[in-house]
C-alpha positions as CSV (number, residue, x, y, z in Angstrom):
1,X,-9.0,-36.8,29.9
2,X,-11.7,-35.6,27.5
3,X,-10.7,-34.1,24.4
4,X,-13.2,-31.1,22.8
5,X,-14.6,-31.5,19.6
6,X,-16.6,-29.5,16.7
7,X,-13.6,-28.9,15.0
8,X,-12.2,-30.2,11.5
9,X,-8.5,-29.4,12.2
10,X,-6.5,-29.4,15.4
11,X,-3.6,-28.1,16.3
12,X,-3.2,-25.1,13.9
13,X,-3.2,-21.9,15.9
14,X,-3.2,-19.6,13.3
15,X,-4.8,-19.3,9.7
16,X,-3.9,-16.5,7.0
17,X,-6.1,-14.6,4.5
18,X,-4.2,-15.1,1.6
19,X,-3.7,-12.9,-1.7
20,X,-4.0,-14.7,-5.1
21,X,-0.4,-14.0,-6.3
22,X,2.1,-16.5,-7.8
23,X,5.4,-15.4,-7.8
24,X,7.8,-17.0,-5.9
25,X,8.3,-16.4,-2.2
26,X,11.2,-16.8,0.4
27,X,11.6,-18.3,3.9
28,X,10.4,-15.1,5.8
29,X,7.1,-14.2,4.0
30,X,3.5,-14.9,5.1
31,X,3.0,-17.3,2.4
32,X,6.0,-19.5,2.7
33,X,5.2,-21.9,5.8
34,X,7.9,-22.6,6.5
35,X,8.7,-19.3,7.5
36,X,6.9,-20.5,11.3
37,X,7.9,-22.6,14.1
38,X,4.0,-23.3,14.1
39,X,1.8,-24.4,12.2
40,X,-0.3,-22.1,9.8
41,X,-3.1,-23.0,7.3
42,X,-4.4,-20.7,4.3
43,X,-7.4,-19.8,3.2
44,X,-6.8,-17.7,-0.7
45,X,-9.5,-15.8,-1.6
46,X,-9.4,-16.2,-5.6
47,X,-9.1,-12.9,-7.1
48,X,-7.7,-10.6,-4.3
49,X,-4.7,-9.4,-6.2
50,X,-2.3,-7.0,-5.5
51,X,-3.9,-4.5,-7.5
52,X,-7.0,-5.2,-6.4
53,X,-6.1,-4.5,-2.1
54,X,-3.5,-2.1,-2.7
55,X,-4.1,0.1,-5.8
56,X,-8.0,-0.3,-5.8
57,X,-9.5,-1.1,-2.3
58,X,-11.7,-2.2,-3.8
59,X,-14.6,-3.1,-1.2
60,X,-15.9,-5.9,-3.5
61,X,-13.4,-8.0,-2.1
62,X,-14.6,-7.9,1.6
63,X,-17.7,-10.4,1.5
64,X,-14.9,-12.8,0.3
65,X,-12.4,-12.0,3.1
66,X,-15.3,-12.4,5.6
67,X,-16.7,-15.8,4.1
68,X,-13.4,-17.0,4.2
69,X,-12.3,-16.0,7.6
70,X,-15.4,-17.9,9.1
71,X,-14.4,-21.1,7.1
72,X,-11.0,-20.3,9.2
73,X,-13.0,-20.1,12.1
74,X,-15.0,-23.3,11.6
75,X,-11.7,-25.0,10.9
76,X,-10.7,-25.0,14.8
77,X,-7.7,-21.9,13.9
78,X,-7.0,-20.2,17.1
79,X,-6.7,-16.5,15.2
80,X,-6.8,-15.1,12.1
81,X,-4.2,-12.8,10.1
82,X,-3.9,-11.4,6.4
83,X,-1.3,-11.5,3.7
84,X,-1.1,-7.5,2.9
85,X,-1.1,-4.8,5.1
86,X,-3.5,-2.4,3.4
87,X,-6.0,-5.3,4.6
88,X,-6.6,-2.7,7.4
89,X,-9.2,-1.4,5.8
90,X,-11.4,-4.5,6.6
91,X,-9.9,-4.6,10.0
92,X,-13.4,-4.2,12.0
93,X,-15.3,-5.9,10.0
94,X,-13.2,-9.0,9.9
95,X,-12.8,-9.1,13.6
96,X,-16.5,-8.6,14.4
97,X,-17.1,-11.6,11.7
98,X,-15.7,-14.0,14.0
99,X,-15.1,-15.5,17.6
100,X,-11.4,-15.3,18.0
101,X,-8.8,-12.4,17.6
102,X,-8.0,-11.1,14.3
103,X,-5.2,-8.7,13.1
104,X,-4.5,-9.0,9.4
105,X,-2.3,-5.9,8.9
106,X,1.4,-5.3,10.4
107,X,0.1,-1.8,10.9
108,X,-1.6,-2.4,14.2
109,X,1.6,-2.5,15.6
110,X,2.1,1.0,15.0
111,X,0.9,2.8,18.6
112,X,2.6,-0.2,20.4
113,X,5.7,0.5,18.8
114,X,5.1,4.6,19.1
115,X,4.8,4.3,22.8
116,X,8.7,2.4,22.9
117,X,10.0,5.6,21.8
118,X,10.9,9.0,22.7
119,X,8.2,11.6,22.5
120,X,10.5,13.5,19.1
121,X,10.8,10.0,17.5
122,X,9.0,9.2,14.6
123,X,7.8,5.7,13.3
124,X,8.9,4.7,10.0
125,X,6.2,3.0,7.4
126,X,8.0,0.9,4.7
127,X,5.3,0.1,2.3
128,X,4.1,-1.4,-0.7
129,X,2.9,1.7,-2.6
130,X,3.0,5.4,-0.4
131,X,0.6,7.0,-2.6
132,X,-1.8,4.3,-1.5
133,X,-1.0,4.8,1.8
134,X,-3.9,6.7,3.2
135,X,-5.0,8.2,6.7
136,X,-7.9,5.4,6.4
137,X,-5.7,2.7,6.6
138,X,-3.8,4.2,9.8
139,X,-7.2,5.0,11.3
140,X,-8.6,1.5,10.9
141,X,-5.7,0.1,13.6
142,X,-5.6,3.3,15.8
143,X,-2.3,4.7,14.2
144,X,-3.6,7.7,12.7
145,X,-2.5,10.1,15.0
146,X,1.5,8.3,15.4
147,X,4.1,10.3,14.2
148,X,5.0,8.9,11.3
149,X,7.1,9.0,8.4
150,X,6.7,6.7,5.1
151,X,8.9,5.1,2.3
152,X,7.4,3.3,-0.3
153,X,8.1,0.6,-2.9
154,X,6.1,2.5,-5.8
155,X,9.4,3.7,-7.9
156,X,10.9,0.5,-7.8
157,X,11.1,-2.2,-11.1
158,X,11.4,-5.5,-9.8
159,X,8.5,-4.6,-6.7
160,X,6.2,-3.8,-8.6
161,X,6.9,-5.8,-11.8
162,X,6.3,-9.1,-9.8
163,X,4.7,-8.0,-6.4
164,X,2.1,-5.6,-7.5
165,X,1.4,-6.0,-11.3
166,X,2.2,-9.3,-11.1
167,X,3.8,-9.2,-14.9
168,X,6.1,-12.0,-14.2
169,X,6.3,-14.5,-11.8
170,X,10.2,-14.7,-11.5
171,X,11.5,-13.0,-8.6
172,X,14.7,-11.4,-9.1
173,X,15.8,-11.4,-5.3
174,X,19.4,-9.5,-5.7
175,X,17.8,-6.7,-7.4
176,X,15.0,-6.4,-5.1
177,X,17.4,-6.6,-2.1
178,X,19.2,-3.3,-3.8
179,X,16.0,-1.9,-4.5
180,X,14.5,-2.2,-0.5
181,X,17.9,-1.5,1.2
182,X,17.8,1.2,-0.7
183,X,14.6,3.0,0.0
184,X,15.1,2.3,3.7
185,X,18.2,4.2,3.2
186,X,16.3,7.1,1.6
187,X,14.0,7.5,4.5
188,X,16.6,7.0,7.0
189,X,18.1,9.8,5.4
190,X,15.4,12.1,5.1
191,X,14.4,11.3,8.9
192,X,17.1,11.1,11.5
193,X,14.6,11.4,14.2
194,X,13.1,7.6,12.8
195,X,13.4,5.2,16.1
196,X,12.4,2.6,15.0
197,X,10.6,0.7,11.6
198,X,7.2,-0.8,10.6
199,X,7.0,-3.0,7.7
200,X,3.4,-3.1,6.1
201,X,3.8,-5.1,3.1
202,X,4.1,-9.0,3.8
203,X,6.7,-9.1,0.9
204,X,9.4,-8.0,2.7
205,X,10.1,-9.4,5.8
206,X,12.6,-11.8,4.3
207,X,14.6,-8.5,4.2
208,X,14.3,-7.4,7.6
209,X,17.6,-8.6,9.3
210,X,18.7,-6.4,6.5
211,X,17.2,-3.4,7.0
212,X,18.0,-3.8,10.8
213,X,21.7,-4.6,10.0
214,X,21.3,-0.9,7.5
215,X,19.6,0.9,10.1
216,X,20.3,-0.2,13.3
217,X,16.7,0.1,14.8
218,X,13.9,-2.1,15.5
219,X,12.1,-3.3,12.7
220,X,8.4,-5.1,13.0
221,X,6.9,-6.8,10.9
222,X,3.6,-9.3,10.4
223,X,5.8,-12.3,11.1
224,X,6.9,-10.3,14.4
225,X,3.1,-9.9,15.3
226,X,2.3,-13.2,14.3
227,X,5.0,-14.6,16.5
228,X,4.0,-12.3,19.7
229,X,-0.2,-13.3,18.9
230,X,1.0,-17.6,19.2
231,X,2.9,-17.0,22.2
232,X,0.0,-15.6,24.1
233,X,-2.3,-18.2,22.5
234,X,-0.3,-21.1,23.3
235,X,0.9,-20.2,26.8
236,X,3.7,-23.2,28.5
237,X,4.9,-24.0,31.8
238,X,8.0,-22.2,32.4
239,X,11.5,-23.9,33.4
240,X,13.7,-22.6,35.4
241,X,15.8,-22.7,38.5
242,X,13.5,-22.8,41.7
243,X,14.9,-20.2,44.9
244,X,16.3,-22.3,47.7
């Protein structure tokens, strides 16, 4: 056997755009590894805050992405995701930057998840900020003509104390528990005809057995994308009973 070369690393099938944030995060988030049954590495880009990708968009910040997505590249990672959703915006650009499969929003899953349902279902959006929320960002990853309908985190204290203005880097997690289950519960409210949920922001996955346990519907995420992306990367033999 000969083993391939050129790389640096090996054995890390995924690598993460990171945000430059420093409050504290749970088993379940992007940035907590151990959130995976695989390996990840990171790559932060230093100055891509919170404010900067969601409030801003701020185009500056997609030289960086791309500079730092080829280092990924170089470093032998089999694909390449990010660590906000509104990163859809630099979908195309980041995938035509480099040689293997890139999906750095949560979004993407949106006409996948549209096409599970029944033609007068709707897919809910929980995300970071709805007023920042735009018909770009659902164009970017083909979702802009979904039926959608869209909850945001923009009202609520402890969000966007720690997650978005980044104020504090304390993390009360009971009160941002209150504060999710109940915006989910807002929206489930306000649309009955919701079959099933997308999470955009990479915050709150840790709450997603949550929201599922609230609303009783699917709910997808970027850990489920990341998980469905390493199993078709890192394909094994299968066991099983043989006929006889």
């Amino acid at each position: 056997m000969i083993l391939r070369g050129g790389t640096n690393l090996c054995g890390i099938p995924l690598g993460v755009l990171a945000l430059e944030t420093y409050y504290g995060k749970l088993p379940g988030h992007i940035r907590n590894a151990s959130t995976f049954r695989f390996p990840v590495t990171y790559r932060v880009i230093k100055g891509a805050t919170a404010k900067r990708v969601v409030d801003e968009a701020d185009p500056e910040l997609l030289e960086p992405f791309i500079e730092a997505a080829r280092e990924l590249a170089q470093e032998g990672v089999m694909a390449i995701t990010g660590s906000c959703g509104f990163l859809a915006l630099f979908q195309e650009e980041l995938a035509d930057s480099v040689d293997i499969p890139v999906f750095v929003s949560s979004l993407i899953q949106i006409p996948l998840v549209r096409r599970m349902l029944r033609r007068e279902q709707t897919v809910g959006i929980l995300t970071a900020k709805k007023g920042k929320l735009t018909q770009a960002h659902l164009k970017a990853v083909g979702a802009d003509m979904v039926p959608v309908c869209i909850a945001g985190m923009d009202n609520q204290k402890e969000f966007c104390d720690v997650v978005i203005d980044g104020s504090r880097q304390e993390l009360d997690v009971d009160r941002l528990t209150g504060e999710v289950l109940a915006v989910v519960d807002a929206l489930a409210g306000d649309h009955p005809e919701m079959g099933a949920l997308v999470i955009e922001c990479t915050d709150l996955p840790p709450f997603a057995h949550l929201i599922q346990k609230k609303l009783g519907i699917p709910v997808f995420d970027i850990i489920t994308l990341m998980n469905m992306v390493y199993e078709s990367l890192v394909r094994t033999e299968f066991q099983g009973i043989l006929p006889r």
